[in-house]
KOLVEXLO-966505 format. One record per residue (C-alpha): x, z, y. Coordinates in Angstrom, 3 decimals, padded with zeros to 6 digits, always signed. Each point is the difference from the previous one (the first is absolute). Example, Ala and Ser with C-alpha at 12.3 -4.5 7.8 and 13.67 -1.06 7.14 Angstrom:
<pts>
{pt {+012.300, +007.800, -004.500}}
{pt {+001.370, -000.660, +003.440}}
</pts>
This chain:
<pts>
{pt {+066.052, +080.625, -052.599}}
{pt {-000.552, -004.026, -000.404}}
{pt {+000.020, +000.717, -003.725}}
{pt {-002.495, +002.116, +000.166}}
{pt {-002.575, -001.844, +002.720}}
{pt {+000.552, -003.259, -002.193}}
{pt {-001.391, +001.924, -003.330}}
{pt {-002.623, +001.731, +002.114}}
{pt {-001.212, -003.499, +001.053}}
{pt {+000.739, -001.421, -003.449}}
{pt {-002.164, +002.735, -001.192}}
{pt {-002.952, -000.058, +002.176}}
{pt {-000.103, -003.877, -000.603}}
{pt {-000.174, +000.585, -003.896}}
{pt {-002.644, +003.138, +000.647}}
{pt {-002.495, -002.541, +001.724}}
{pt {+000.499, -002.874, -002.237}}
{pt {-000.797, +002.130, -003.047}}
{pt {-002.938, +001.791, +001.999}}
{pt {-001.012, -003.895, +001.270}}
{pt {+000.673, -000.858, -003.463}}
{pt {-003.190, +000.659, -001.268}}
{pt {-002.414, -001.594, +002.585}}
{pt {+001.895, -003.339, -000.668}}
{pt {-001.564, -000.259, -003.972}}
{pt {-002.126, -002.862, -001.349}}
{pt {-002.566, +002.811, -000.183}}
{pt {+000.258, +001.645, +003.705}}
{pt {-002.509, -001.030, +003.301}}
{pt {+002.919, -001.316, +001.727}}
{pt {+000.374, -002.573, -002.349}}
{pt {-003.576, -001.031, -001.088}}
{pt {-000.870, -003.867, +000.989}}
{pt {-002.676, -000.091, +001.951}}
{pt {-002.656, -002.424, -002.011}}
{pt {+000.080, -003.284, -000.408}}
{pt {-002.488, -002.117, +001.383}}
{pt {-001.410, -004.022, +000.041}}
{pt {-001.349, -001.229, +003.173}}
{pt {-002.681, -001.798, -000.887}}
{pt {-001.657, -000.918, +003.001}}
{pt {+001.286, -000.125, +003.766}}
{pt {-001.900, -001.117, +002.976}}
{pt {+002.085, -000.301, +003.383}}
{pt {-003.135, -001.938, +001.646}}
{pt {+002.490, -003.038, +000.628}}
{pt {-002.186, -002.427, -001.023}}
{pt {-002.835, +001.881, +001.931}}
{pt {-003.184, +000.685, -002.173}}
{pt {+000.293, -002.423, -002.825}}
{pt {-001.775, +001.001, -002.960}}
{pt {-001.896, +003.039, +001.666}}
{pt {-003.592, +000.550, +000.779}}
{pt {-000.472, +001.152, +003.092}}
{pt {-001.518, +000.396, +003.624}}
{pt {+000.941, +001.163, +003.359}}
{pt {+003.245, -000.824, -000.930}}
{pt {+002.860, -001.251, +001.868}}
{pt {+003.495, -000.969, -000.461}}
{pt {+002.226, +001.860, +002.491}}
{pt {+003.724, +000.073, +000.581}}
{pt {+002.357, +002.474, +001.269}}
{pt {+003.989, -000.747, +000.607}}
{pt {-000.810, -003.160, -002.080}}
{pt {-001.663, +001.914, -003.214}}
{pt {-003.397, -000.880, -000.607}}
{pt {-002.671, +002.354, -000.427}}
{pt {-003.763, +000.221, -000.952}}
{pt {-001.981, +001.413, +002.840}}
{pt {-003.318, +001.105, -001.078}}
{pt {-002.978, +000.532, +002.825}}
{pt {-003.393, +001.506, -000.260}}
{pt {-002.689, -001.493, +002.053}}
{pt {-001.172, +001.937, +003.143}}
{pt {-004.045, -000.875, +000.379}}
{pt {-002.455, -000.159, -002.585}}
{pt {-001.693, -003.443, -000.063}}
{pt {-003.769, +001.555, -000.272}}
{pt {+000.508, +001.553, +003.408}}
{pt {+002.232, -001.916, +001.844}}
{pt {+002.341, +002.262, +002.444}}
{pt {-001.349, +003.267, -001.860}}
{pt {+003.369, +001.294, -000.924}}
{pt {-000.801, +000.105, -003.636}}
{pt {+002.642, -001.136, -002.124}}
{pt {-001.454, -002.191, -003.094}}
{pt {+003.147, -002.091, -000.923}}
{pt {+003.000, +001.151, -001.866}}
{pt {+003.513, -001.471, -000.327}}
{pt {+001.398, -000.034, -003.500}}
{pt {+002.470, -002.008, -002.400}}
{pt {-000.266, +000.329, -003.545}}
{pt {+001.730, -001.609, -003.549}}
{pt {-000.125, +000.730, -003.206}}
{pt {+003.695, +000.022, -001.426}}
{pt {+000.669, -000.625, -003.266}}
{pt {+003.515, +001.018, -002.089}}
{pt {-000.128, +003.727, -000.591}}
{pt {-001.073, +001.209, -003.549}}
{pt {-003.222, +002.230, -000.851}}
{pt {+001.202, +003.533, -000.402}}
{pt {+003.366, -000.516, +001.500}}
{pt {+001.528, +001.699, +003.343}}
{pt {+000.539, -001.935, +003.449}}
{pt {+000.788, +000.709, +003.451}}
{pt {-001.374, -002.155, +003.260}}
{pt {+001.657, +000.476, +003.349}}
{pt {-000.796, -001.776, +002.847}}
{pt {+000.456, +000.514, +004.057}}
{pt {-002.916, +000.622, +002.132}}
{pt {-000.942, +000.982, +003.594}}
{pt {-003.282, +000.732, +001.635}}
{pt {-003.472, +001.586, -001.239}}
{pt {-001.023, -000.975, -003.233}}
{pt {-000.158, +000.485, -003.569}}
{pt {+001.699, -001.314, -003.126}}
{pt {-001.769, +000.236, -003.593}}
{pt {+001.960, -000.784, -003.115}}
{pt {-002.465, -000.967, -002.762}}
{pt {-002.771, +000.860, +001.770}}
{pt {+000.096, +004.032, -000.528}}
{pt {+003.357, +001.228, +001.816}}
{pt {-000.049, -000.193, +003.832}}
{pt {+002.445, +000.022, +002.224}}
{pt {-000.240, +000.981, +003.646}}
{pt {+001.513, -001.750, +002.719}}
{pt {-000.089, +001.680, +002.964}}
{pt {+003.216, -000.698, +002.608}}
{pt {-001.986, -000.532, +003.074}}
{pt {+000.189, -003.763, +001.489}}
{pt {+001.826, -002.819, -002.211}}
{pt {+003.400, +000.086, +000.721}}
{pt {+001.748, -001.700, -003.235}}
{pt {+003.166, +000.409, +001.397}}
{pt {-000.276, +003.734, -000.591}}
{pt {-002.471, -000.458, -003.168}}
{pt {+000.625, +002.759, -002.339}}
{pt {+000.321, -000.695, -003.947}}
{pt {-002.515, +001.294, -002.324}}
{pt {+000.561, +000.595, -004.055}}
{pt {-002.855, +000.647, -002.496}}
{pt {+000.938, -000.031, -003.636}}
{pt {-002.485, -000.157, -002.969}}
{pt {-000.903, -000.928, -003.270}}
{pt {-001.850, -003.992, -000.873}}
{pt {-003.083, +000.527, -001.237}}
{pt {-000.153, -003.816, -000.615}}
{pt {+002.557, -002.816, +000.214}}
{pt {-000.948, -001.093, +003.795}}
{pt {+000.424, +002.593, +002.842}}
{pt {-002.567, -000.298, +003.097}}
{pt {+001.572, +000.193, +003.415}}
{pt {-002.514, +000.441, +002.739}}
{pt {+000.859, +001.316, +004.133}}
{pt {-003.180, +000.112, +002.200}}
{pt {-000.785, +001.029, +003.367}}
{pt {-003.032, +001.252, +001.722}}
{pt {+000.071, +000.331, +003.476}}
{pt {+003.757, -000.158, -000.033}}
{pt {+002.707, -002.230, +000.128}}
{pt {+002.949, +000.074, -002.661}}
{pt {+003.127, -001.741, -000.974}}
{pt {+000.817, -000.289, -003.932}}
{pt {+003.429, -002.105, -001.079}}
{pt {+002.888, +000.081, -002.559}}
{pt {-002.400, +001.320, -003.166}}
{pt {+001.818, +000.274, -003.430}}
{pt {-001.173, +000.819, -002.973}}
{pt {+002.487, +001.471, -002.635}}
{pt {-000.437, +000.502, -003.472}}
{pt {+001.682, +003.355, -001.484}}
</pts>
């Protein structure tokens, strides 16, 4: 009876190694890398909003990691207490170090109402409720340069958002 358990078990361990066998190749999803990348630019806000253009803009912190905390105003100044909201809260920055006609990725944490454009055409929605970076969620958007510099622009209009930890990967 051992005898045969022992080359029942020897058995099905040879059956799933051969059947596994195959999903182990060079050539097989389980073993593709995932794809490389260069980090060519990453902005933790640190050193608050050096090198940006900006306004309405704040340097926050939460559990000691800074933050940029971007406010619209709340009255227009043509009509003073009229509730119209001219002023908008934005950073922006060119970046340089990707190459025209090659694949990137940027990811960066936000929380709040607002948007996010990469290169002026691809917007990206922001829309957790109140700023709570603490809970920010991460957002991805992956694309091809058109040009050598990528624009990075987050603006809010009647809202208030918090952007931080943006990284720009080449592919």
């Amino acid at each position: 009876m051992k005898k045969k358990v022992s080359r029942s078990l020897m058995m099905g361990a040879l059956a799933t190694c051969v059947v596994l066998a195959p999903f182990a190749g060079p050539n097989s999803a389980l073993s593709t890398p995932v794809q490389a990348s260069t980090i060519v630019f990453n902005e933790t806000f640190d050193g608050g909003l050096t090198g940006w253009s900006y306004t309405l803009a704040s340097v926050g912190t939460v559990n000691g990691n800074k933050y940029i905390h971007l406010q619209a105003g709340q009255n227009s100044s043509i009509v003073p207490g009229s509730g119209i909201i001219s002023d908008v809260g934005f950073i922006e920055k060119n970046i340089s170090g990707v190459t025209n006609g090659k694949r990137y990725r940027v990811t960066f944490k936000a929380s709040g109402v607002g948007n996010v454009s990469i290169d002026s055409s691809n917007y990206i929605n922001v829309n957790t409720g109140s700023v709570n970076m603490a809970d920010a969620r991460t957002y991805t958007y992956e694309g091809v340069a058109s040009k050598n510099v990528i624009n990075v622009f987050a603006l809010v209009y009647g809202s208030t958002m918090g952007i931080d930890d943006i990284k720009i990967e080449a592919l």
